[in-house]
C-alpha positions in Angstrom: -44.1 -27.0 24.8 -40.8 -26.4 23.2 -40.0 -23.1 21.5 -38.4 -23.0 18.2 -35.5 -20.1 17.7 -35.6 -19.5 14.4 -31.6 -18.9 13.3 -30.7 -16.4 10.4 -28.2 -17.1 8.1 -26.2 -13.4 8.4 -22.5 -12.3 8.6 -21.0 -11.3 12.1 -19.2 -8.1 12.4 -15.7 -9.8 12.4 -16.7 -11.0 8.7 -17.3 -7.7 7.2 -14.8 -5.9 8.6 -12.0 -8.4 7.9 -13.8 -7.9 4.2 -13.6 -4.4 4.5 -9.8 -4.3 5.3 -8.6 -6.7 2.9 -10.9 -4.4 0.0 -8.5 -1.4 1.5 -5.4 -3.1 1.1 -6.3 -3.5 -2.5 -7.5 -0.4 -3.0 -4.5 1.2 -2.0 -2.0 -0.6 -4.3 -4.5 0.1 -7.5 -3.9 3.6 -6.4 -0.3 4.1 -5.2 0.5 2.7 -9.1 -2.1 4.8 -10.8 -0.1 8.1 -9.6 3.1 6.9 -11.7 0.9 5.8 -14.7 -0.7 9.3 -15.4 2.7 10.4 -14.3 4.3 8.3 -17.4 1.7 9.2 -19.8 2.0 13.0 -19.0 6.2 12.5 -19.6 5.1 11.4 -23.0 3.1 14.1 -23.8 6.2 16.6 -23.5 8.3 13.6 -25.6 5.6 14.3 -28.4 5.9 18.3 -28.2 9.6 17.9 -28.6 9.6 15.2 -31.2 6.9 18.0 -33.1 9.7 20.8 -32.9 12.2 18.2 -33.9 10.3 17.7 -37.0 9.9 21.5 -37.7 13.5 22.0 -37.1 14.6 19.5 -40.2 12.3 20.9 -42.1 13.8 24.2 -41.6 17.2 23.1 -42.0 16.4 21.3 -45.4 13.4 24.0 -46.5 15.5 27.6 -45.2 19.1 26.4 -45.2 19.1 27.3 -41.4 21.6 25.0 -39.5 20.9 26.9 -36.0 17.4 28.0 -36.0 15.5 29.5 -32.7 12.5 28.0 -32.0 10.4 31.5 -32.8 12.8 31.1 -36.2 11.3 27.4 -37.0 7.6 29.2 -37.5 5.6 26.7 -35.5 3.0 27.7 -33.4 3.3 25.9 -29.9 0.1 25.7 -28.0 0.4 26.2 -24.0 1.1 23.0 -22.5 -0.9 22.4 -19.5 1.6 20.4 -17.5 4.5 21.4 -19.2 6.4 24.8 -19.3 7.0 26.3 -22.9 9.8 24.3 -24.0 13.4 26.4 -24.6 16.3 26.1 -26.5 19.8 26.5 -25.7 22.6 28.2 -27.9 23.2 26.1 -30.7 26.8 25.3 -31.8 28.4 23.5 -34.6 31.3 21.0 -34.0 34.7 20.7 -35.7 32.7 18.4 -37.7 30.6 20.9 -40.1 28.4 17.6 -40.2 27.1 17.8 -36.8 25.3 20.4 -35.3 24.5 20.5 -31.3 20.9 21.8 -31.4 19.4 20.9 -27.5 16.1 21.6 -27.0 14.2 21.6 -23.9 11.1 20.8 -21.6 10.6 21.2 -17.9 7.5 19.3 -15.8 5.6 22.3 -14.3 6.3 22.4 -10.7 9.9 21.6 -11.4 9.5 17.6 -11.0 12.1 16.5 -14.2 13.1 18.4 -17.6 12.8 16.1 -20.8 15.9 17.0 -23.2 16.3 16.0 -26.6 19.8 17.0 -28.6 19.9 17.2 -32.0 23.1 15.6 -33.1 23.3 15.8 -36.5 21.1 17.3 -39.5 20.3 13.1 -40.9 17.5 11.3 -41.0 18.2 9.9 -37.5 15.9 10.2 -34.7 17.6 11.6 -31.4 16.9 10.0 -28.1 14.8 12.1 -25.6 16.4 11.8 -22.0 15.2 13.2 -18.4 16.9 14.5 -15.5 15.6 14.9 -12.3 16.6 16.0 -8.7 14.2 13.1 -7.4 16.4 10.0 -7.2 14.9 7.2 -9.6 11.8 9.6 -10.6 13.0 9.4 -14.4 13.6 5.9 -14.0 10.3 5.4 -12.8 8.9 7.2 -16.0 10.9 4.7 -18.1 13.7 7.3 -19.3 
């Protein structure tokens, strides 16, 4: 009389955990990248606030003859940003050149991570270049600025 063992086809241990590790190490690369994306799309979403009270301020320059307007000045109403804090304007000052007109205009991350800065060069049709400074070395670099 011979007894049959009947054999199951299953995975051992060592095969699901070595699965389990290897869907960890992926896991954690989708999510140490996913930080800087939101990151980069939140930088973006202070550009756009500035590039809005760009817009107002050349309108207010051509519309009210005003070649150094505040931002409470430019009448635009500026909703609360949620990650950003209200944006700010420095003094405004015209060069030697009557054509060109400093107008720097400001927004700072909330919780003091970088400050987007646009400067309004001249009163044209050109579109000024938002740059970012930042105490973090390569943090602005990292949000493509």
């Amino acid at each position: 009389m011979t007894i049959k063992h009947s054999q199951k086809e299953a995975f051992t241990l060592m095969e699901i955990l070595i699965v389990v590790i290897i869907m960890g190490l992926i896991a954690s690369l989708a999510f140490s990248n996913l930080g800087a994306v939101i990151e980069s799309h939140r930088a973006k979403e202070g550009e756009q606030i500035l590039y809005a009270i760009y817009g107002r301020y050349k309108a207010a320059a051509v519309e009210k003859d005003m070649a150094c307007p505040s931002i409470s000045q430019l009448g635009v109403t500026i909703p609360s940003p949620e990650n950003f804090e209200p944006p700010f304007s420095d003094a405004c000052w015209i060069d030697i050149d009557p054509a060109v007109i400093h107008w720097p205009l400001s927004i700072s991350r909330k919780g003091g991570l970088y400050m987007l800065d646009l400067d309004v060069l001249t009163l044209q049709s050109n579109i000024p270049r938002v740059t970012c400074s930042s105490s973090t070395a390569g943090l602005c670099q990292q949000l493509g600025y």
